[in-house]
TIMI-2910 file (N, C-alpha, C, CB; in pm, 1 decimal, decimal comma, always signed):
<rs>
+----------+----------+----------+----------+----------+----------+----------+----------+----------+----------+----------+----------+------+
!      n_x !      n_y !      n_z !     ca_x !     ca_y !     ca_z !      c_x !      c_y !      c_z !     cb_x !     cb_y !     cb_z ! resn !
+----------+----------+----------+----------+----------+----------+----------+----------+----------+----------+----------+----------+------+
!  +7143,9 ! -23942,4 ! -13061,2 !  +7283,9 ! -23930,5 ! -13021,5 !  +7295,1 ! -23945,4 ! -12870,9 !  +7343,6 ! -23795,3 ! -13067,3 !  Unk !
!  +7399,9 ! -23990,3 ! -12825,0 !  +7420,9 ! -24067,8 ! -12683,3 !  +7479,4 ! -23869,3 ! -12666,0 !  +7572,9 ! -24265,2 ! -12662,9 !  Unk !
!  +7468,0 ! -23883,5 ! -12475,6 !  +7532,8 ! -23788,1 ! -12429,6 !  +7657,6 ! -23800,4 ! -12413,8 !  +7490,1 ! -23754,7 ! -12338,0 !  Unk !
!  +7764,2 ! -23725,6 ! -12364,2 !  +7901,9 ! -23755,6 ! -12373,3 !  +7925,5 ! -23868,6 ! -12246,0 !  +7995,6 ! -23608,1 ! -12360,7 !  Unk !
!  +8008,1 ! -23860,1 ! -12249,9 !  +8093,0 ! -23934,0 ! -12069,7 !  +8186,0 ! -23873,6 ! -12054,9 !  +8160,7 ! -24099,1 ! -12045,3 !  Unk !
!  +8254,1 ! -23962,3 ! -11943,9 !  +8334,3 ! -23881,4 ! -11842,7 !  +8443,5 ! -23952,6 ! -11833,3 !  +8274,3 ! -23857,1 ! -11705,5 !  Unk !
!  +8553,0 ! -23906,1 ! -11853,7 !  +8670,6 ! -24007,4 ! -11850,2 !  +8761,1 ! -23926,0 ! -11763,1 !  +8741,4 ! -24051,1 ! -12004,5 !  Unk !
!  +8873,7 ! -23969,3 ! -11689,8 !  +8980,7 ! -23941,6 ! -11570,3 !  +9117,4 ! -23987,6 ! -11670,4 !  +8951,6 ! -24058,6 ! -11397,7 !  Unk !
!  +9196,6 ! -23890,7 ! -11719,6 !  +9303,7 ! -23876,9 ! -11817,3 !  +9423,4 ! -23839,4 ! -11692,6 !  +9268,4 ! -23743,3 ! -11954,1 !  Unk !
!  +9501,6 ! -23936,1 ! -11708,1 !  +9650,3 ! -23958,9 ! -11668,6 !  +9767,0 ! -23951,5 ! -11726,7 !  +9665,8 ! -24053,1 ! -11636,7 !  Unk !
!  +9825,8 ! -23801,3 ! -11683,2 !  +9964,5 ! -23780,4 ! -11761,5 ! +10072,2 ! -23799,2 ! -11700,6 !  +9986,2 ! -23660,0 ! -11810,6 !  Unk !
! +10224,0 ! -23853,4 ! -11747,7 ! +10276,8 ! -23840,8 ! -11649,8 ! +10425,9 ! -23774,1 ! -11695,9 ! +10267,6 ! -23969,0 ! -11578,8 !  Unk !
! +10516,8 ! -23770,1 ! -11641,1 ! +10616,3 ! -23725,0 ! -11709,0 ! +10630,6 ! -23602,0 ! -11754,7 ! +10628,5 ! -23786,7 ! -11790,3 !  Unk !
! +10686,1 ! -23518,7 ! -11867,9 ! +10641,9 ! -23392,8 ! -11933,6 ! +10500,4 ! -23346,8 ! -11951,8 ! +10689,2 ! -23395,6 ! -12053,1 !  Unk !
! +10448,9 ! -23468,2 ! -12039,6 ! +10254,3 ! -23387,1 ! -12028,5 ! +10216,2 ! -23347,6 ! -11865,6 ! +10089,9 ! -23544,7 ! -12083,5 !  Unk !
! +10251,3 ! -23416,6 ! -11807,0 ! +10195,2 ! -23353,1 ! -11667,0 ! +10234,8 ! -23231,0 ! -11666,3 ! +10241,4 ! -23415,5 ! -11533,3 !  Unk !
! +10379,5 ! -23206,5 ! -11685,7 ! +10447,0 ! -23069,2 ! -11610,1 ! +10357,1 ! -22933,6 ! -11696,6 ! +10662,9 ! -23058,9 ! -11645,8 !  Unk !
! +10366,3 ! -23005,0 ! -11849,2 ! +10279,2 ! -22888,6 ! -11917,3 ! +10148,9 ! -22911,2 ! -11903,7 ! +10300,0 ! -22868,9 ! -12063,0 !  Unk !
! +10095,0 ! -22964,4 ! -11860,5 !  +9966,2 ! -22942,2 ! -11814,2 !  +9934,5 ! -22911,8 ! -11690,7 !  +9902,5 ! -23030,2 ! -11835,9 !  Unk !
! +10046,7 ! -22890,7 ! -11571,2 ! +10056,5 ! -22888,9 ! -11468,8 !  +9970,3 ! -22956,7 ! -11391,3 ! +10067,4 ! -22795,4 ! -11449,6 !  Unk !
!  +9954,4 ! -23038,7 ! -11386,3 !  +9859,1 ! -23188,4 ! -11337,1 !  +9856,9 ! -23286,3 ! -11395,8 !  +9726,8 ! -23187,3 ! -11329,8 !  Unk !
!  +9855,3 ! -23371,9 ! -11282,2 !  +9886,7 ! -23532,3 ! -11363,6 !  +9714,8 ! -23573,9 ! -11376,9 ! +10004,7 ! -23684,9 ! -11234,5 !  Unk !
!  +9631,1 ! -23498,0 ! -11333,5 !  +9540,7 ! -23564,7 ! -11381,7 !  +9413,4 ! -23449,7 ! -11437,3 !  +9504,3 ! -23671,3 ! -11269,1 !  Unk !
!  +9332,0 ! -23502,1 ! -11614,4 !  +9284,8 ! -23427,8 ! -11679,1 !  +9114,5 ! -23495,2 ! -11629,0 !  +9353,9 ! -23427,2 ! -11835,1 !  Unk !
!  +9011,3 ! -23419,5 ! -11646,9 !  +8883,4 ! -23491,2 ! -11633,0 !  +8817,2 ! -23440,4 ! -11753,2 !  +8800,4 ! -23464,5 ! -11494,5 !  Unk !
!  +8751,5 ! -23506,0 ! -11828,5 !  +8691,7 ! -23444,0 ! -11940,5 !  +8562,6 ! -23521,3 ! -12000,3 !  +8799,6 ! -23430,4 ! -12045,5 !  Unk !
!  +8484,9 ! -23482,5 ! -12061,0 !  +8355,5 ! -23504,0 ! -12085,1 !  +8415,0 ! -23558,6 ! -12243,0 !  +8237,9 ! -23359,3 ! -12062,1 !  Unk !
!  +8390,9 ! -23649,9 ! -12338,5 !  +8448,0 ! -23713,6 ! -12461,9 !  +8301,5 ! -23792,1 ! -12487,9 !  +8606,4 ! -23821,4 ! -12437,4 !  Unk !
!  +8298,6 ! -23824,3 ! -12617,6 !  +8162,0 ! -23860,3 ! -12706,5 !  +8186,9 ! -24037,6 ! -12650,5 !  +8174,6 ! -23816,6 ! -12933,7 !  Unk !
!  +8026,1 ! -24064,3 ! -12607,4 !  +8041,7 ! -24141,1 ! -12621,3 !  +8144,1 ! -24291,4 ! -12685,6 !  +7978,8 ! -24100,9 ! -12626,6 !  Unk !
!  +8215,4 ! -24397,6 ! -12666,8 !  +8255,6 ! -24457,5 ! -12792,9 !  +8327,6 ! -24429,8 ! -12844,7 !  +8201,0 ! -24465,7 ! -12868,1 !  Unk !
!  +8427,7 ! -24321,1 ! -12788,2 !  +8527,6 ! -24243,9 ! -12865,4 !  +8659,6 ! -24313,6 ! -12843,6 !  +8534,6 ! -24090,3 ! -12821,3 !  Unk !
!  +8747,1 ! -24314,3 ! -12931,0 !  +8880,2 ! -24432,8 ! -12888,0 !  +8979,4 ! -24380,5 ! -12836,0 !  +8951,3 ! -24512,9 ! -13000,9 !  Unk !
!  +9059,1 ! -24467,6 ! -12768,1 !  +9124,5 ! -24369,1 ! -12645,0 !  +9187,8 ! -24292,8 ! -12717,0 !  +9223,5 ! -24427,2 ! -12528,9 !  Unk !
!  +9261,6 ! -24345,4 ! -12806,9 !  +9370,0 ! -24239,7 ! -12865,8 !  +9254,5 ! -24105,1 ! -12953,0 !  +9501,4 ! -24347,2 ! -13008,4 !  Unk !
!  +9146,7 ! -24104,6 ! -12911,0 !  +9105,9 ! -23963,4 ! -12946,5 !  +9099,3 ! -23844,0 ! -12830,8 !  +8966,5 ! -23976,7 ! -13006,3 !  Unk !
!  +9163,7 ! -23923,3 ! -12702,1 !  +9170,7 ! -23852,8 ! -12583,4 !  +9262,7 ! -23710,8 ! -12607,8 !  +9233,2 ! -23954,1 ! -12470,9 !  Unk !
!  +9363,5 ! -23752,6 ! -12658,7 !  +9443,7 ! -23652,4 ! -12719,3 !  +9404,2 ! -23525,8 ! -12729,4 !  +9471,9 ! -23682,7 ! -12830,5 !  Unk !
!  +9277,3 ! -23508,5 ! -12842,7 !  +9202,1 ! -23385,1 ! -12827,3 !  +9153,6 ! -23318,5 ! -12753,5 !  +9138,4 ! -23379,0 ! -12864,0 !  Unk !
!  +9120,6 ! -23385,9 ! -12618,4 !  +9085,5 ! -23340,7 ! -12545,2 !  +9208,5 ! -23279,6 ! -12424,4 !  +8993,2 ! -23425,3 ! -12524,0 !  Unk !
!  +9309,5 ! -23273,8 ! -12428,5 !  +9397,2 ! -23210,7 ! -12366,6 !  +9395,4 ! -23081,1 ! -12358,4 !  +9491,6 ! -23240,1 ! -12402,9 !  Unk !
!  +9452,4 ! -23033,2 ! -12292,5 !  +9518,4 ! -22894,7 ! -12246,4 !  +9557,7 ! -22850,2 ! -12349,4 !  +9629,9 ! -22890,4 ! -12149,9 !  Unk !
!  +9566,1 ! -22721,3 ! -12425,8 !  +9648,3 ! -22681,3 ! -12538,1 !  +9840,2 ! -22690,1 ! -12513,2 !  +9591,3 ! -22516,3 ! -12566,3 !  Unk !
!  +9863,0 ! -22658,0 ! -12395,4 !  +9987,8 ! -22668,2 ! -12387,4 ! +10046,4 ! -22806,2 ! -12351,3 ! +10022,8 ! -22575,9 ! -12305,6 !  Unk !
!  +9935,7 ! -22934,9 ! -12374,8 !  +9976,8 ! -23035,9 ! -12370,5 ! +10004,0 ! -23071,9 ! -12448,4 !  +9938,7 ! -23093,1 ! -12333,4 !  Unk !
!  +9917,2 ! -23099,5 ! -12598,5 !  +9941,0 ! -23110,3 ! -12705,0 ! +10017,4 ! -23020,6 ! -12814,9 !  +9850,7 ! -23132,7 ! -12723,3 !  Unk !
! +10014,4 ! -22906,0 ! -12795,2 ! +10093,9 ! -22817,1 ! -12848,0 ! +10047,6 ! -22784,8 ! -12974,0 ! +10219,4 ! -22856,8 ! -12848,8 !  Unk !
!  +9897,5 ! -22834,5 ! -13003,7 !  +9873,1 ! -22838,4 ! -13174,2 !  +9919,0 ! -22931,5 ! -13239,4 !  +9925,4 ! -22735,5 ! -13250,1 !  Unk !
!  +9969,6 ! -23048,6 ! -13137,9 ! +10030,0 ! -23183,2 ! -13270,9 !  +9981,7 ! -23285,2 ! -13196,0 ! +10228,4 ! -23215,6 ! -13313,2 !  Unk !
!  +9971,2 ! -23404,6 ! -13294,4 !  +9928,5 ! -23542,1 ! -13250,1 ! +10042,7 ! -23573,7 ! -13186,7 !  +9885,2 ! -23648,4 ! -13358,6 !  Unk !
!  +9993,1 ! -23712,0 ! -13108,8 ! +10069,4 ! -23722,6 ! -13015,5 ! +10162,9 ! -23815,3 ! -13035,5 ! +10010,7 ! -23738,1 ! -12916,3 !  Unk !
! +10303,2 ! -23794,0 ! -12954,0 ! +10361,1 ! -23829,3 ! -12994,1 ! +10440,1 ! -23975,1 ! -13073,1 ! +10369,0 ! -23778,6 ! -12941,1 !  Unk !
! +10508,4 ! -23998,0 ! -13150,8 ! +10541,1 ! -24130,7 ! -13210,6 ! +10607,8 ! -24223,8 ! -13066,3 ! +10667,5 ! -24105,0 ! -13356,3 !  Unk !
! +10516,7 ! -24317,0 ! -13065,9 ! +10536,7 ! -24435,0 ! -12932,0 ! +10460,6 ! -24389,8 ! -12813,3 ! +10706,2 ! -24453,3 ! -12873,0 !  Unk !
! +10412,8 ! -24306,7 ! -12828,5 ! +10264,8 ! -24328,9 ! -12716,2 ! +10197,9 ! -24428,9 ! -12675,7 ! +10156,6 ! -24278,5 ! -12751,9 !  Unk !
! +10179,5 ! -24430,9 ! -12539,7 ! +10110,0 ! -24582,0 ! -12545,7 !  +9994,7 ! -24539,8 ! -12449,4 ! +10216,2 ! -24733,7 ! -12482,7 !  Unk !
!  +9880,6 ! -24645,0 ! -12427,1 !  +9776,8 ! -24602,2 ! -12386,0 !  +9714,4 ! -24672,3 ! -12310,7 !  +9716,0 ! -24570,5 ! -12461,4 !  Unk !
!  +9670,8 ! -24675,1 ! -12159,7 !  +9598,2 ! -24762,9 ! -12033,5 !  +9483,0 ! -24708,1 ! -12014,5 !  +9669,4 ! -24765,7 ! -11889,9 !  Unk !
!  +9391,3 ! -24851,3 ! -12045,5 !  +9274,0 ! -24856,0 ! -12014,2 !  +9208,3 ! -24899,9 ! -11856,9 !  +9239,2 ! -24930,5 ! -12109,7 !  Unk !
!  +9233,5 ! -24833,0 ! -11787,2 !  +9151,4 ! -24893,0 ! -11638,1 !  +9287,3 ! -25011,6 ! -11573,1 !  +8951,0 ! -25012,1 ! -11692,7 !  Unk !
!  +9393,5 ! -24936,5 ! -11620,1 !  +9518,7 ! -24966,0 ! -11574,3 !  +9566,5 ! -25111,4 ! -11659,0 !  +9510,5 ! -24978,8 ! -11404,6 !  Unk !
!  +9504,0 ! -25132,4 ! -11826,2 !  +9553,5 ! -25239,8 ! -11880,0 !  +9592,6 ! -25206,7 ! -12017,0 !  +9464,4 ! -25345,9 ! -11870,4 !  Unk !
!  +9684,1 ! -25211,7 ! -12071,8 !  +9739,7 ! -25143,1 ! -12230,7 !  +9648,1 ! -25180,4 ! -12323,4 !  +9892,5 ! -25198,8 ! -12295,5 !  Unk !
!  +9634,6 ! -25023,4 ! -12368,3 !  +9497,6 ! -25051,3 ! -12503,4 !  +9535,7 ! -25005,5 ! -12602,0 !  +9347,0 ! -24983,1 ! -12496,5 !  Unk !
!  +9529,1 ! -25134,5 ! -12712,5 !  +9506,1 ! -25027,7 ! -12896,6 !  +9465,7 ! -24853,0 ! -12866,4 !  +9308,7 ! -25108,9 ! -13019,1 !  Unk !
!  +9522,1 ! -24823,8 ! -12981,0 !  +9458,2 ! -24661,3 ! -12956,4 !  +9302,9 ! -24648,8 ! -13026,3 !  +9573,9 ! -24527,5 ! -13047,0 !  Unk !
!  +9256,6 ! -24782,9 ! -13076,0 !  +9107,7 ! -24774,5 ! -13131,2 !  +8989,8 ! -24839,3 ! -13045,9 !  +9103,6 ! -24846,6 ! -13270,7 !  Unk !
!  +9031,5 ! -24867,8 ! -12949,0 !  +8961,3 ! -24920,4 ! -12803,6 !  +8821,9 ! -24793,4 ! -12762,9 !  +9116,8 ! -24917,6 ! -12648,3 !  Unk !
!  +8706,9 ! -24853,7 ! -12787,7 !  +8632,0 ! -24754,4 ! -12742,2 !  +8664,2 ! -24727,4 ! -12595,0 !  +8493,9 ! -24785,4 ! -12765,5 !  Unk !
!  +8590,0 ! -24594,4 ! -12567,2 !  +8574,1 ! -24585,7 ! -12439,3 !  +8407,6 ! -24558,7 ! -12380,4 !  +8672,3 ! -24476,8 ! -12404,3 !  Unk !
!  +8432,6 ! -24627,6 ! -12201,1 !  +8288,5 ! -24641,2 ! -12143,9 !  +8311,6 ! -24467,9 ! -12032,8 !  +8260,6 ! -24843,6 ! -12027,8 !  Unk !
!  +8187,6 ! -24441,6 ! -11994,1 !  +8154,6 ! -24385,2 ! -11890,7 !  +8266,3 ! -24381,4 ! -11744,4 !  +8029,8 ! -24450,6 ! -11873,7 !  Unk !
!  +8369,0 ! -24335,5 ! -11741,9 !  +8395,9 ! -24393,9 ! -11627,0 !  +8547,9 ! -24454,8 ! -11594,1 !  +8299,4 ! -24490,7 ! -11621,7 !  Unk !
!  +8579,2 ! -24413,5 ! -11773,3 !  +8687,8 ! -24490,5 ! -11788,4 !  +8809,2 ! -24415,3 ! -11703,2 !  +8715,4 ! -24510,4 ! -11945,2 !  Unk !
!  +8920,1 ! -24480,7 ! -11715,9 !  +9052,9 ! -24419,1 ! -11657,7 !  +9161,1 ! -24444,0 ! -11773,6 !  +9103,1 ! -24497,1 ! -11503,9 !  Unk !
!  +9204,6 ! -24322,5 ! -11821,9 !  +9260,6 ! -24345,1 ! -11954,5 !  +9408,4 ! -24269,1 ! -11888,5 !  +9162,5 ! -24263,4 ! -12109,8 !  Unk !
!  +9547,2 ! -24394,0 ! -11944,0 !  +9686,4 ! -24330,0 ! -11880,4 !  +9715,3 ! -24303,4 ! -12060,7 !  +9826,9 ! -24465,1 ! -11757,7 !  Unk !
!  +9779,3 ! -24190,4 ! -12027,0 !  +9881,0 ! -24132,7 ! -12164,3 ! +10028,0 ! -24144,0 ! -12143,7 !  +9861,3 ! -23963,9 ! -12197,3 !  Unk !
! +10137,7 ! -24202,7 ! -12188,6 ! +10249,4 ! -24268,0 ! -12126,5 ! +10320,1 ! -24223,6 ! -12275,6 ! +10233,9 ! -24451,7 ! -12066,2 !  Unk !
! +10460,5 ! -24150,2 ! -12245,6 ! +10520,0 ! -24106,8 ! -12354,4 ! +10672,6 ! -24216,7 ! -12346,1 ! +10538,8 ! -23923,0 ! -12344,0 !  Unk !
! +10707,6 ! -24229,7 ! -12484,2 ! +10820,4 ! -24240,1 ! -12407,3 ! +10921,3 ! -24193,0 ! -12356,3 ! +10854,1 ! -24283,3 ! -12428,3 !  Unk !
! +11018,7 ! -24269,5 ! -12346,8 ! +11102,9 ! -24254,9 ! -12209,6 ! +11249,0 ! -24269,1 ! -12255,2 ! +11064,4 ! -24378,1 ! -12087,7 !  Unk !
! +11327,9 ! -24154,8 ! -12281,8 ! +11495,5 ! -24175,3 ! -12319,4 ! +11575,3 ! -24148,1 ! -12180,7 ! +11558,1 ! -24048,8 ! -12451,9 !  Unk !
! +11676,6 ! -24220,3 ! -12188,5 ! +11761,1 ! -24188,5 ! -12092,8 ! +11867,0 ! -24313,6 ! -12139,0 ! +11690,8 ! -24184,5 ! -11932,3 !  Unk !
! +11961,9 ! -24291,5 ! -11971,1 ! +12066,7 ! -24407,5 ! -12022,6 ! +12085,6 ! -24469,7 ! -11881,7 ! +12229,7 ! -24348,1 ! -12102,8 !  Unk !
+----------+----------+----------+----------+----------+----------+----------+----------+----------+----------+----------+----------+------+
</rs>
C-alpha cells in the first residue's frame, strides 16, 4: 500500500466561512478522486452530507470530473454554487 499524500483544499464562499479558512491541507490515500476530498473536510464543512448538488471541482487550477485521481501535491478548489440576481 502507497503512503498517503498531501493535497492543499480550496474553499470559497460559505465552506470557507464554516470552515473558517479558505484553505484545508490534508493527507488523502494515494489515487483518491477529487470528489473524495469531501471527506476530508472540517465537520462543520460538510455537515455530515455529501456535497452539495452542482459542485464543481479544480484540479491545479483546471476543472476536473469528480473521478480524477489525485497526485502528491495536488491543489484541489471546491466551488459551490452560486444564487443571486
Amino acid at each position: 500500500m502507497r503512503d498517503p499524500i498531501a493535497v492543499r483544499i480550496l474553499l470559497f464562499a460559505s465552506l470557507a466561512e464554516r470552515a473558517g479558512a479558505r484553505v484545508v491541507e490534508a493527507r488523502v490515500p494515494h489515487g483518491m478522486p477529487v470528489g473524495g476530498v469531501w471527506g476530508h473536510l472540517p465537520d462543520p464543512v460538510t455537515e455530515g452530507c455529501p456535497p452539495p448538488d452542482g459542485v464543481r471541482w479544480a484540479v491545479n487550477g483546471q476543472w476536473a470530473a469528480p473521478g480524477v485521481a489525485l497526485a502528491d501535491g495536488d491543489e484541489v478548489a471546491v466551488l459551490t454554487p452560486v444564487s443571486g440576481g
